[in-house]
Structure formats: structure tokens, C-alpha cells
C-alpha positions as a Markdown table, in Angstrom:
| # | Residue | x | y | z |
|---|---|---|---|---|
| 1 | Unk | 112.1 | 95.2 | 78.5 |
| 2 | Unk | 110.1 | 98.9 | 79.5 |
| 3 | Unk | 111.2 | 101.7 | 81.7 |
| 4 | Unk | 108.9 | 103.1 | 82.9 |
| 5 | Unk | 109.4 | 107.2 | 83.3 |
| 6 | Unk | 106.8 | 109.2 | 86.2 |
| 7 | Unk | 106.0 | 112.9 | 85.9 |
| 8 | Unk | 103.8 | 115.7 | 86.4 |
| 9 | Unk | 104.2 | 115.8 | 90.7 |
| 10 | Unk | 104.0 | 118.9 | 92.6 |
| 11 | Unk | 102.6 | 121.0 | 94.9 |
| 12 | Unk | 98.9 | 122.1 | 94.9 |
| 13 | Unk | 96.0 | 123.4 | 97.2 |
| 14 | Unk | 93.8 | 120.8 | 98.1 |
| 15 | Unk | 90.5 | 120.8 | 96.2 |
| 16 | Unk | 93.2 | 121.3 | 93.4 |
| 17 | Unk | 94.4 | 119.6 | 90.6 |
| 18 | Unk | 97.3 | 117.7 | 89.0 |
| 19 | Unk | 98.0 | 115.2 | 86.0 |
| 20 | Unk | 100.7 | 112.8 | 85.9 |
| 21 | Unk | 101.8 | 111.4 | 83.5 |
| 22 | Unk | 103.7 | 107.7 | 82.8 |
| 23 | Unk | 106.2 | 107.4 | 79.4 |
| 24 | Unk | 107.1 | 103.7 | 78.6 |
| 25 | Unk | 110.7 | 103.9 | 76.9 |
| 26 | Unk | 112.6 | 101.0 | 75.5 |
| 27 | Unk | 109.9 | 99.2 | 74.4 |
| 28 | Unk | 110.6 | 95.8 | 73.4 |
| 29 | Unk | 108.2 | 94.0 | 74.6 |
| 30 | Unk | 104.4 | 94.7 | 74.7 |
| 31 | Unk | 102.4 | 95.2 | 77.8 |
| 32 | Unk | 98.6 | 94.8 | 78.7 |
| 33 | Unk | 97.9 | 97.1 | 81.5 |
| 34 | Unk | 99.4 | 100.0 | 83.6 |
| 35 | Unk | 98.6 | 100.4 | 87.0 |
| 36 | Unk | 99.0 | 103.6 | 89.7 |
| 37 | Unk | 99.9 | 103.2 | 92.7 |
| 38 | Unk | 100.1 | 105.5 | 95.9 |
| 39 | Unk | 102.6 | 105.3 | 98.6 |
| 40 | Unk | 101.6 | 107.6 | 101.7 |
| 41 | Unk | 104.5 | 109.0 | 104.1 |
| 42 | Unk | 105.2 | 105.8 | 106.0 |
| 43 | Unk | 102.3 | 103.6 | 104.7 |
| 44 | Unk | 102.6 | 100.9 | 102.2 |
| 45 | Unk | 102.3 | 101.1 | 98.8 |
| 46 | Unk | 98.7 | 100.7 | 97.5 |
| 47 | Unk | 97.1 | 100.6 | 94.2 |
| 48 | Unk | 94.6 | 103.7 | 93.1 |
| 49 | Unk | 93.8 | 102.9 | 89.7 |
| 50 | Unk | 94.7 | 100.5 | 86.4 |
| 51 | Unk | 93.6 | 100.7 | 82.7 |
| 52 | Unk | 94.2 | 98.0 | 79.9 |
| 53 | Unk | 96.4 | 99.2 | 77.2 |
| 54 | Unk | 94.1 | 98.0 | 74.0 |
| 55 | Unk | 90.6 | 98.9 | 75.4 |
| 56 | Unk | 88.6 | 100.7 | 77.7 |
| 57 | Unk | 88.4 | 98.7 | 80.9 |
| 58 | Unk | 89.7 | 100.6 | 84.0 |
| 59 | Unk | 89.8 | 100.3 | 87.6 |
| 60 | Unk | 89.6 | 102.7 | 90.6 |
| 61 | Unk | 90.1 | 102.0 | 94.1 |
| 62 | Unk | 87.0 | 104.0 | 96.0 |
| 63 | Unk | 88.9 | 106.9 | 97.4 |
| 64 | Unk | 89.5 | 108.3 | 94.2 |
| 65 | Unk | 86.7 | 107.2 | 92.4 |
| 66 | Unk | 85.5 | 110.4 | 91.0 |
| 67 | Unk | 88.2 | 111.8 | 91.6 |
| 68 | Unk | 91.0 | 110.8 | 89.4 |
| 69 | Unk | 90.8 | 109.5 | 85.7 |
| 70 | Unk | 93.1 | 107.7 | 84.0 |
| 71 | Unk | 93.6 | 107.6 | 80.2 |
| 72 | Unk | 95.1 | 104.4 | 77.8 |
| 73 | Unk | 98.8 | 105.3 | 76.2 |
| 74 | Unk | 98.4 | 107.5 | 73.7 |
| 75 | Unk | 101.1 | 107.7 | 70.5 |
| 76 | Unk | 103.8 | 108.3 | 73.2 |
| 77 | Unk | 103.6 | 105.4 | 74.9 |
| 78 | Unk | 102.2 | 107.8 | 77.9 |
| 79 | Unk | 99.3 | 107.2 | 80.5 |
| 80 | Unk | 98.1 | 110.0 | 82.1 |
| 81 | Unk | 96.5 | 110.0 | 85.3 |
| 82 | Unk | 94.2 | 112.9 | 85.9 |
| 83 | Unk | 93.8 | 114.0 | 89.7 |
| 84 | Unk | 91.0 | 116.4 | 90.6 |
| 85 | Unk | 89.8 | 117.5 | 94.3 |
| 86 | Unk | 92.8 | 117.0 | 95.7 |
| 87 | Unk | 92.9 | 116.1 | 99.6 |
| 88 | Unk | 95.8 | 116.3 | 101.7 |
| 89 | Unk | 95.5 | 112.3 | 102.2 |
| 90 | Unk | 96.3 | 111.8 | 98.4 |
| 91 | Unk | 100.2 | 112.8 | 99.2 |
| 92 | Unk | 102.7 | 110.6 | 98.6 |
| 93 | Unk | 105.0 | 109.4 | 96.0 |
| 94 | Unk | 102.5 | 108.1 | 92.9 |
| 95 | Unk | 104.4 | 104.9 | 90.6 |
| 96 | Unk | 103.4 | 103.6 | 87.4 |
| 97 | Unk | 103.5 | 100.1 | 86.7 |
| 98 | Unk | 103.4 | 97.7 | 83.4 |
| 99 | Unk | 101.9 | 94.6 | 83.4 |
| 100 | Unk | 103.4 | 92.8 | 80.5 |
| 101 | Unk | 101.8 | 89.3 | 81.1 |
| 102 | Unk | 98.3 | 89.2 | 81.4 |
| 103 | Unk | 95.4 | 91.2 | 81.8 |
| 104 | Unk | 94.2 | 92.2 | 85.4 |
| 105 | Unk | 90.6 | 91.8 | 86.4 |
| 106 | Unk | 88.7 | 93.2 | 88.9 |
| 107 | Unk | 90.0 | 90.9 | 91.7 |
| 108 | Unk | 93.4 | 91.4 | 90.7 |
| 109 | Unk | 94.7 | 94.5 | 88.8 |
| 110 | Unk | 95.7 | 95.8 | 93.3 |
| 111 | Unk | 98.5 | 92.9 | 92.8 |
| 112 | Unk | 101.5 | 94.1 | 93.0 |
| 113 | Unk | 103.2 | 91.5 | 91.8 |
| 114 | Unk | 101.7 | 91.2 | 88.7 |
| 115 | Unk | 103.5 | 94.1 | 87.2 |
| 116 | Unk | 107.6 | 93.5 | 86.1 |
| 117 | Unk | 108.1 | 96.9 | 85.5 |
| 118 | Unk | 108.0 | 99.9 | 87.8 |
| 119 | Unk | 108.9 | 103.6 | 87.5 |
| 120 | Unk | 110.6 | 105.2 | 90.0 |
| 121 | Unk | 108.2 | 107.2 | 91.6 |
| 122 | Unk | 106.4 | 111.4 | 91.3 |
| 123 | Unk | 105.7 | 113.2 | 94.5 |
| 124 | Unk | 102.8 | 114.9 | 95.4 |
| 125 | Unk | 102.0 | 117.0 | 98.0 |
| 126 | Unk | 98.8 | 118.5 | 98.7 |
| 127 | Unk | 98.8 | 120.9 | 101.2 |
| 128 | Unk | 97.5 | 125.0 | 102.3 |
């Protein structure tokens, strides 16, 4: 079992900055991958980046390549993900996600079903 705990959300300029961050609690089982994942004011719910837990491999979806960066769980079981050059486009609620079961790959890690355990969700909103 992980919860999964989202924060760091906010407002900022765009062209600005934020970095959220993703705390696993509870952990009693270990997991191979967190994804992020961006839901837009009535859009769906879409992936923007992944990183394996135990080494360096990482995936970005191509709006935010460049743009965001996202680090492997430090001693606190956190994942940060580092947003830079904002755009009003990148608001939305941001999730976290823990794939406990296998590792994603380049043709899957945008699956949303491959990952049990969800946070509840930081909002964003980029805006002048």
C-alpha cells in the first residue's frame, strides 16, 4: 500500500516557475516508477512526465520537454517535479502516480492504468 501526498501548486506569472513536489507515505510496498500527470480545465487527464525510482531513465511528453524536470525520490520518499517557463496552457490540477508493478518504457509509462496509486491532485494556475 502507498499514499501518495501532492504539493507545491500555486499561482505564478507565466514564464515563471514552480516545483511540486510528490511524498509516498505508508510505504509497504515498493514501487518502480512515478508518473505526473496534468489535467487541464475540462480536458482529460494526460501524462507530462515519468522517472524510475532506482535509476536515471525518465520520460517527458514534448510540451514540456525543456521545460520541466523531474528528480527520483530522494530520502523522503519525495519526487519533485521542476516546472520552468510557465505558460498559461500548463494550468490545471498536476497528480502523482506510483507504479508498483513494472517498469514503464517509452511506449507505455502515458498508461494510466499502469499506476495503483494516485494522489489527490496540486493546482496550478498560471496566469498575468
Amino acid at each position: 500500500q502507498l499514499t501518495l501526498v501532492e504539493s507545491g501548486g500555486g499561482w505564478v506569472q507565466p514564464g515563471g516557475s514552480l516545483t511540486l513536489s510528490c511524498t509516498v507515505y505508508d510505504r509497504t510496498v515498493d514501487w518502480y516508477a512515478t508518473g505526473w500527470f496534468h489535467q487541464a480545465p475540462g480536458k482529460a487527464r494526460e501524462a507530462v512526465a515519468c522517472i524510475h525510482t532506482y535509476d536515471e531513465t525518465r520520460f517527458y511528453e514534448d510540451s514540456v520537454k525543456g521545460r520541466f524536470t523531474v528528480s527520483r525520490p530522494d530520502a523522503n520518499n519525495t519526487v519533485f517535479l521542476r516546472m520552468d517557463n510557465l505558460k498559461p496552457e500548463d494550468s490545471g490540477i498536476y497528480y502523482c502516480a506510483a507504479d508498483d508493478y513494472s517498469l514503464p518504457n517509452e511506449f507505455t509509462w502515458r498508461e494510466q492504468t499502469k499506476y495503483a496509486y494516485w494522489g489527490k491532485g496540486t493546482q496550478v494556475v498560471v496566469s498575468s
